[in-house]
GUMIGU-707636 format. One record per residue (C-alpha): x, y, z; residue in one letter. Coordinates in steps of 0.02 Angstrom, whole numbers, plus 32768, in hexadecimal, padded with zeros to 4 digits. Each point is the difference from the previous one (the first is absolute). Layout:
// GUMIGU-707636
XYZa/...
***
This chain:
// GUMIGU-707636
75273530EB45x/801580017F48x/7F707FF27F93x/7FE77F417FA6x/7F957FCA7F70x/7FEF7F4F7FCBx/7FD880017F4Fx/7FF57F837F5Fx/802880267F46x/7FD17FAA7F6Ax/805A80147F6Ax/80847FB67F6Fx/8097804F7FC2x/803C7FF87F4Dx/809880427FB7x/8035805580B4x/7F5280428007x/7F897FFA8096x/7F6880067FF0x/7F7C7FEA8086x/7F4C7FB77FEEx/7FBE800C80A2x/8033804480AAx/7FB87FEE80ACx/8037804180A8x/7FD27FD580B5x/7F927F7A8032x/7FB97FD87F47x/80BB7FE57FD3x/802C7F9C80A2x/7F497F9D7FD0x/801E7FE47F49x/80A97FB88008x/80017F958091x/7F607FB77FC5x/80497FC57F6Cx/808B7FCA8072x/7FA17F938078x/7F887FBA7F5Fx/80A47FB97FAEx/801F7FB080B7x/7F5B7FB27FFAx/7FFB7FC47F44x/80BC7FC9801Ax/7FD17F818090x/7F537FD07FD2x/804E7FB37F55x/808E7FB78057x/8073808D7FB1x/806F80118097x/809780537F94x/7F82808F7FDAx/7FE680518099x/803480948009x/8085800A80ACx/80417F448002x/802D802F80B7x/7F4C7FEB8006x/7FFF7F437FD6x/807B7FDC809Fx/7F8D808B8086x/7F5E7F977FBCx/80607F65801Fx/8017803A80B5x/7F468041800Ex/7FCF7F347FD1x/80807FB9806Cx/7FCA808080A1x/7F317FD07FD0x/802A7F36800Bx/806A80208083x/7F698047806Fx/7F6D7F897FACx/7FFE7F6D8065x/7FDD806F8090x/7F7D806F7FC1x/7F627FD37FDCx/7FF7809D7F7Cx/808E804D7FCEx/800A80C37FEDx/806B80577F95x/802680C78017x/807780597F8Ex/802D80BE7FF4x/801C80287F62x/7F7B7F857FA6x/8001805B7F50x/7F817F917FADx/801B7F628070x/806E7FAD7FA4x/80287F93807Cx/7F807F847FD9x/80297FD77F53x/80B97FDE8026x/7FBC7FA1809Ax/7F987F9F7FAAx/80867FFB7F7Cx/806E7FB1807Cx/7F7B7F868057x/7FF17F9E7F50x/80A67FBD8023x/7FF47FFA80C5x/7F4B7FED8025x/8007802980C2x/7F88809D8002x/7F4780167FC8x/800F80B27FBAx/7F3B80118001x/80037FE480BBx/806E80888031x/7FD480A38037x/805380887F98x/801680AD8048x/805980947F92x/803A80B7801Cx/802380557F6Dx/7FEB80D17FF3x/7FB87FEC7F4Cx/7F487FDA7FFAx/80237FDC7F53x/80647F758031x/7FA37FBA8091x/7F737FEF7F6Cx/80487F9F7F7Ex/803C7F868091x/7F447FDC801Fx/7FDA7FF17F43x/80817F9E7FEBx/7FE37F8E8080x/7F427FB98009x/7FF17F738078x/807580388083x/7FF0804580AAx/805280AB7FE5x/7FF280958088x/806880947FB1x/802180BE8054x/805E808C7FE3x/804A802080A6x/80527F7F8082x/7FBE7FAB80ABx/802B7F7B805Cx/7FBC7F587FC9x/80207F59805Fx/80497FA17F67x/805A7F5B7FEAx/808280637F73x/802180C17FFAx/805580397F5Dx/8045809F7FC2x/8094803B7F80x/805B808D7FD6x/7FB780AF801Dx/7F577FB4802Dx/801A802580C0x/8050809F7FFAx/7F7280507FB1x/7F7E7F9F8064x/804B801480B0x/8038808E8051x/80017FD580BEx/80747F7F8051x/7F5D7FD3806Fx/7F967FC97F58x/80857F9D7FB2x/801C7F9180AAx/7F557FF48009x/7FEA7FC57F59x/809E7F6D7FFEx/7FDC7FC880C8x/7F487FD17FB9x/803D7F7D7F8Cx/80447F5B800Ax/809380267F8Bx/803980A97F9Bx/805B7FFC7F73x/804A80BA7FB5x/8080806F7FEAx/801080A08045x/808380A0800Cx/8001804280A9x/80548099804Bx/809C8004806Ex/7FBA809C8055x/7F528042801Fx/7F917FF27F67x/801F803A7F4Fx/7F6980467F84x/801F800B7F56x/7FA77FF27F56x/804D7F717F90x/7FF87FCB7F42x/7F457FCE7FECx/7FDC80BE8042x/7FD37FBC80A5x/801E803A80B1x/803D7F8D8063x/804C7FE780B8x/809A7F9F8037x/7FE37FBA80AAx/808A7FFD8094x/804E7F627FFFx/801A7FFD80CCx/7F5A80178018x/7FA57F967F88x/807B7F7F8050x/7FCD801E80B3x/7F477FF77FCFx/801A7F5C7FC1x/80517FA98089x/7F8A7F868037x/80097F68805Ax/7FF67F767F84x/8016805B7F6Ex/8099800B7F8Dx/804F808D7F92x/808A7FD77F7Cx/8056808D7F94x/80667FCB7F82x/804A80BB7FADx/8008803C7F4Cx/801580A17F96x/7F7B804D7F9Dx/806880867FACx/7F54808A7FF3x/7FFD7FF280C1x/80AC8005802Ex/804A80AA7FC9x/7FF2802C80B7x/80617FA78096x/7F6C8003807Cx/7FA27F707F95x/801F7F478000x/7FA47F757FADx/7FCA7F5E8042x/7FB27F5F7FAAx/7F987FCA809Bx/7F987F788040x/7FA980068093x/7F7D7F92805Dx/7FCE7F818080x/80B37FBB8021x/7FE07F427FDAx/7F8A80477F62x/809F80677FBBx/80887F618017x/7F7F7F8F7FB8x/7FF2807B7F72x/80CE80027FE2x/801B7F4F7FEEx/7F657FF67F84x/8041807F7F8Fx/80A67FCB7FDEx/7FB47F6B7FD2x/7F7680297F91x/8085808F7FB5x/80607F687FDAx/7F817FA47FA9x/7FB7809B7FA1x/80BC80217FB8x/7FFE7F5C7FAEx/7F5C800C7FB0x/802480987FD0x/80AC7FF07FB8x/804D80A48052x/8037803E80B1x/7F8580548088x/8044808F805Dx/7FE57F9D8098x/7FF5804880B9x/809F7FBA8064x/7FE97FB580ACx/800C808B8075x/802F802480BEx/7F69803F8064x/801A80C8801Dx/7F7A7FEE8097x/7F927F6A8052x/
***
């Protein structure tokens, strides 16, 4: 396995030149960067600045985080929260971002549990947000939550047995992530952020979550870093408590609806889909 270093440069050119200020490799890099990253989230939101954040993808995956947490609050006396993949929570501000207009969640109430690898990160979530019940780690378990949540290469580098990731979507009420499985056994690589990571078996996560009552739905896209080999496939998924997930469908269309006038441009919004198991 080839040899990968995440680093970050600082510099200006002038007149074709380069020249660098300051350059950082490794976890310092990975740290500085997506600091500033997540802080521009946070400001963005917290001043109503929803143009300014940084992924707009972001705005429509928050929008679905909201829609999942009212969804599941009139039948939970607490709501908890678990995300892989936390950065610097940034989930509350565009929650609470989002609950100005809707006001159906008490953000203060909620129990918020994050995974991120970068202690870095998992401390500027708790400076950054005094008053709330935050529980943050640096590896994964399985928590009962009402709303599991994870993007992108969070779960490759987090989980690296089939067993762990069942555990960890079976124990809430409804899981919302995307994930690139293998066609054929398991696949270990090291990706852009210098990372190792695991792709799971897509059979066998999918046996391991067939439970009675319980619904998985995989709608498939490309992500073009992960597909330069035929034995990977994508999948947008939600999966949950079966009446949780359909409840959670027919809410987000119509919230994504809403948002898209307000906000004068189109959601990416996730189609209706056909269950792949019940």
């Amino acid at each position: 396995m080839s040899t990968v270093t995440t680093y970050l440069d600082f510099g200006m050119t002038k007149a074709g030149k380069r020249t660098s200020y300051d350059y950082r490799e490794g976890q310092i890099a990975y740290d500085l960067f997506m600091g500033a990253r997540y802080l521009n989230d946070l400001i963005a939101y917290r001043h109503g600045r929803v143009d300014e954040v940084y992924h707009p993808e972001d705005v429509r995956d928050n929008l679905r985080k909201y829609t999942a947490l009212s969804v599941c609050a009139g039948s939970s006396p607490r709501l908890t929260y678990y995300e892989v993949g936390s950065s610097v929570m940034g989930v509350i501000d565009a929650l609470e971002y989002l609950n100005a207009e809707y006001q159906e969640l008490e953000t203060r109430h909620i129990f918020w549990h994050g995974v991120d690898n970068s202690s870095f990160m998992n401390a500027m979530a708790q400076y950054t947000h005094e008053g709330h019940d935050i529980r943050l780690s640096t590896a994964v378990d399985a928590i009962p939550c009402d709303l599991f949540f994870a993007k992108g290469v969070s779960l490759l580098y987090a989980i690296d047995a089939e067993a762990l990731l069942c555990d960890v979507l079976s124990s809430c009420r409804i899981a919302i992530f995307d994930y690139t499985f293998a066609r054929e056994g398991t696949i270990s690589e090291v990706v852009g952020t210098g990372l190792p990571v695991t792709f799971l078996n897509l059979e066998a996560c999918r046996r391991g979550l067939t439970i009675d009552g319980k619904t998985l739905l995989l709608e498939p896209y490309t992500i073009k870093t992960y597909h330069q080999s035929p034995n990977k496939v994508t999948y947008d998924c939600v999966y949950g408590d079966t009446a949780v997930v359909e409840r959670y469908l027919e809410a987000v269309e119509q919230k994504s609806a809403a948002f898209e006038r307000v906000w004068q441009r189109p959601l990416i919004r996730p189609a209706r889909r056909q269950a792949v198991l019940t």
